[in-house]
ZAMARGU-4260 file (C-alpha; in steps of 0.2 Angstrom, whole numbers, plus 5000, padded with zeros to 4 digits):
<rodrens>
0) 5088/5073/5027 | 5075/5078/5020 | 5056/5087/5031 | 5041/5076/5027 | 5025/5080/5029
5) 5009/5066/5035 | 4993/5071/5032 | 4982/5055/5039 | 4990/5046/5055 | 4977/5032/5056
10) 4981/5013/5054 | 4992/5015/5040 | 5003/5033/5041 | 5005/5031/5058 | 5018/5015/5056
15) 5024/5025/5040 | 5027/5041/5049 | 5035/5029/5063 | 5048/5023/5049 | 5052/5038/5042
20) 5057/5047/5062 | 5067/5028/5065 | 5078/5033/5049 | 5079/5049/5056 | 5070/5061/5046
25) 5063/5076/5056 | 5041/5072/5051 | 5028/5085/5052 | 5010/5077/5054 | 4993/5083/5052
30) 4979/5071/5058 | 4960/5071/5058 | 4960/5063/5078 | 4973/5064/5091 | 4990/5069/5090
35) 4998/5060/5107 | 5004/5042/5099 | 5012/5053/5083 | 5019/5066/5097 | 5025/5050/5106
40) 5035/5042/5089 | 5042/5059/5089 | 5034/5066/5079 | 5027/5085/5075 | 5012/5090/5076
45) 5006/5106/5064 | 4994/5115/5063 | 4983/5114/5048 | 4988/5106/5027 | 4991/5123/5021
50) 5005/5125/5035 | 5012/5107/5034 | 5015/5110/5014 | 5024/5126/5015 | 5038/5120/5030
55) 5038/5100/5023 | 5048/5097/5006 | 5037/5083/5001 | 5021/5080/5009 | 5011/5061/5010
60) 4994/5059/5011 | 4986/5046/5019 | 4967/5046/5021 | 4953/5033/5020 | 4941/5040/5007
65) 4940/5054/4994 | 4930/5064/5004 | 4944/5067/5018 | 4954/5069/5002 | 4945/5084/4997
70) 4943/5093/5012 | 4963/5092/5012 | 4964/5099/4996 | 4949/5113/4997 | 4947/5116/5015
75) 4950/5133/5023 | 4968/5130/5026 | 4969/5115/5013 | 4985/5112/5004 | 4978/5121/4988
80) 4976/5136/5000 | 4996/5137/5003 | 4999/5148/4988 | 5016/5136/4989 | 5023/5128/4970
85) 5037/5117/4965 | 5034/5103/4978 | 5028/5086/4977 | 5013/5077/4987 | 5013/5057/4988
90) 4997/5050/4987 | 4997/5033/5000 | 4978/5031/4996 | 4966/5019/4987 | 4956/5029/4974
95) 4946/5026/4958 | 4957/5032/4944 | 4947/5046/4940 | 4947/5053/4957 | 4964/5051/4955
100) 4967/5058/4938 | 4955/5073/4944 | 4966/5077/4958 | 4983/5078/4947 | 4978/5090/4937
105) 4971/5100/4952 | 4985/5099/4961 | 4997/5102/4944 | 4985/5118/4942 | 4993/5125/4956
110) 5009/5121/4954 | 5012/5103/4963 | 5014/5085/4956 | 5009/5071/4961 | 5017/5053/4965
115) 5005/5038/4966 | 5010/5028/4977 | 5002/5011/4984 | 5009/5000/5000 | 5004/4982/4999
120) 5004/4975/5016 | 4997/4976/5033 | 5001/4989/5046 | 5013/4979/5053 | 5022/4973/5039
125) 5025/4993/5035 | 5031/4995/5052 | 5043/4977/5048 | 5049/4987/5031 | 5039/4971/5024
130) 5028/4980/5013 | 5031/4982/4993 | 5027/5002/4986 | 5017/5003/4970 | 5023/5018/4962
135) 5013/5028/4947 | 5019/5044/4939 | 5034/5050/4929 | 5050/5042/4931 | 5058/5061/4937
140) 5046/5062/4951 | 5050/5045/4956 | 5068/5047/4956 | 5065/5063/4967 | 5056/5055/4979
145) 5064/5038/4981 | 5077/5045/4995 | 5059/5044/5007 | 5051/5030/5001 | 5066/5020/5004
150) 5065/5024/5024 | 5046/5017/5021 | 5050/4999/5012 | 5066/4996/5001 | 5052/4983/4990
155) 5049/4994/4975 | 5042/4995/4959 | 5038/5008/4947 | 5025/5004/4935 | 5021/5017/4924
160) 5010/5033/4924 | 4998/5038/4939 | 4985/5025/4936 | 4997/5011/4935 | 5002/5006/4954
165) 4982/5008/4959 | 4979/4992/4944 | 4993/4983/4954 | 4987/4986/4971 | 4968/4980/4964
170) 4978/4963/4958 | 4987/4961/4972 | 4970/4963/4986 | 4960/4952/4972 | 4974/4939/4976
175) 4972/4943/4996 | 4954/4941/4996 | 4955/4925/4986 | 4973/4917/4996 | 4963/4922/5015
180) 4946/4913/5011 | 4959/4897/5004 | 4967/4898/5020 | 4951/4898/5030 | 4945/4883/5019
185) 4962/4874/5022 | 4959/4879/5043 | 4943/4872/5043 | 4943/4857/5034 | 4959/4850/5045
190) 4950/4855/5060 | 4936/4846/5055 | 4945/4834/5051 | 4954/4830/5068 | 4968/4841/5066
195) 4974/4852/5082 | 4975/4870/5072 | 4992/4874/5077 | 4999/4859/5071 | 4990/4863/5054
200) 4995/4881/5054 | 5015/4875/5056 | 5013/4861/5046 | 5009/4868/5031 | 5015/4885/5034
205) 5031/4873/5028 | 5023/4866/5015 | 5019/4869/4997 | 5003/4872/5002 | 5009/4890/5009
210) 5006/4907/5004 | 5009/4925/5012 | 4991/4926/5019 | 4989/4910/5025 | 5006/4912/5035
215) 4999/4927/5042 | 4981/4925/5045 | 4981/4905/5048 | 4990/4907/5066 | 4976/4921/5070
220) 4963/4909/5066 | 4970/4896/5075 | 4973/4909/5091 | 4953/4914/5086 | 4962/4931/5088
225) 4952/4942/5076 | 4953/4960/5086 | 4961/4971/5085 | 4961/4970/5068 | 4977/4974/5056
230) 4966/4970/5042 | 4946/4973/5045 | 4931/4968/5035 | 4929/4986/5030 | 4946/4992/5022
235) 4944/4979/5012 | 4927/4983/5003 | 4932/4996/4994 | 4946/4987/4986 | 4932/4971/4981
240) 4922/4987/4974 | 4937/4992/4963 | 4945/4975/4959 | 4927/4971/4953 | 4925/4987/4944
245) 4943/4983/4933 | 4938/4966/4932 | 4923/4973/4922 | 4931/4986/4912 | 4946/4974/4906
250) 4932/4960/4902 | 4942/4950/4915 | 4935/4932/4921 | 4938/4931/4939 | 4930/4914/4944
255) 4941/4912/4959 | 4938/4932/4966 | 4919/4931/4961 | 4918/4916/4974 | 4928/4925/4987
260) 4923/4943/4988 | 4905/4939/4994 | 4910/4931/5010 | 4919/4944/5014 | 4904/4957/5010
265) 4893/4945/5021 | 4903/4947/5036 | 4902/4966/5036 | 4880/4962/5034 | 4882/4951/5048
270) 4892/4964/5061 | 4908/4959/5060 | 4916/4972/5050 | 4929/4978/5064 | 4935/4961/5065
275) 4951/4954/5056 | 4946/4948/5038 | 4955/4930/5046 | 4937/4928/5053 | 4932/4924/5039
280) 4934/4905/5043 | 4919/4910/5056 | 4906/4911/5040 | 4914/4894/5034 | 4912/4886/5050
285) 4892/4892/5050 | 4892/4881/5035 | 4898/4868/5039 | 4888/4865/5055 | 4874/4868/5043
290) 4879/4855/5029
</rodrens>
């Protein structure tokens, strides 16, 4: 079994870092907060990214932005200050494609390759082993790494070079966006129409009418149970940023996302950022009372 390094315990690595100690790997970690809940999965707690890279055989990162990315990579005990070669860092992060494409040739330049590698799912769906893995790089690395992305979520696909996974994960949060704000429609509309909520919820969670994120998110919004959040107003912006972004580049019409990614940008204007992005139905329901 095979020493992994985390660097970024938050919402994300920590259930990742949770799966891989489960299986039984033995998971070094590195975290901008507090340490206890990754001491208390069993994991172990290091010192620094420089330290992390030359005791782990393959390190994952897992951080929120680019910023946090590059104080890894360049910071004083940053992994490009290890002086280590030959190993392979997985990259869990949402990133433009240059950023991207910037930091694999950095990394390359002192003697590391890098594994794109995109987890579709909530938090708890990666802690279920629910989640699907994007992967984006050379078919080699992929093979050499596959050992510990199995213990994360046996629902892979390799999709071509480093770049490749990051269009899939844009697809499949353009469709998330769109499917949550059907669902909330779908909620409201048989509320208003007389419907008790959990009825609706089971009803056509058995339906055709069912998808993914109405199976999850319709039940929160029937509970009203929008914190904590596993999916907040603010991790998805930057996805609606990027999605829009390729949308643009590839001359894509997106009639459907174009109508959805606003509400979701209004409810971070309006406060609720921290909340679920199942509150969503709370925009629709100001709406309606004002129709």
């Amino acid at each position: 079994m095979k020493t992994v390094g985390m660097i970024g315990l938050g919402q994300l690595g920590l259930p990742v870092a949770s799966n891989l100690v489960q299986a039984g790997a033995r998971v070094l970690g590195v975290a901008r907060g507090s340490m206890e809940e990754f001491r208390n999965i069993g994991g172990v707690a290091v010192a620094d990214p420089a330290t992390l890279l030359r005791e782990a055989d393959i390190v994952l990162l897992c951080l929120p932005g680019e910023k946090a990315q590059l104080e890894v990579l360049d910071g004083e005990h940053g992994l490009l200050q290890a002086g280590v070669r030959g190993k392979i860092v997985v990259e869990l992060g949402t990133y433009s494609l240059a950023f991207k494409l910037e930091m694999q040739q950095r990394l390359r330049d002192a003697g590391l390759d890098l594994l794109e590698c995109e987890v579709s799912g909530s938090p708890p769906m990666v802690l279920q082993k629910k989640a699907a893995l994007f992967v984006g790089g050379s078919q080699e690395l992929y093979a050499r790494c596959k050992d510990v992305l199995d213990l994360i979520a046996p629902t892979q696909f390799h999709l071509g070079p480093i770049g490749a996974a990051l269009s899939m994960k844009l697809i499949a949060n353009a469709l998330l966006a769109v499917h949550t704000l059907a669902a909330a429609e779908a909620m409201n509309l048989g509320v208003r129409a007389g419907i008790d909520p959990h009825v609706l919820v089971e009803a056509i969670g058995k339906s055709a009418g069912a998808s993914t994120m109405f199976n999850i998110r319709a039940p929160m919004m029937a509970d009203r149970r929008f914190e904590p959040a596993p999916g907040p107003f603010t991790a998805l912006e930057k996805y609606l940023h990027l999605a829009s972004e390729m949308a643009g580049e590839t001359g894509s019409a997106m009639p459907l996302f174009s109508a959805a990614a606003p509400y979701f940008r209004r409810a971070v204007d309006q406060g609720i950022g921290q909340k679920d992005i199942s509150a969503v139905i709370t925009l629709l329901e100001q709406e309606s009372r004002n129709a």
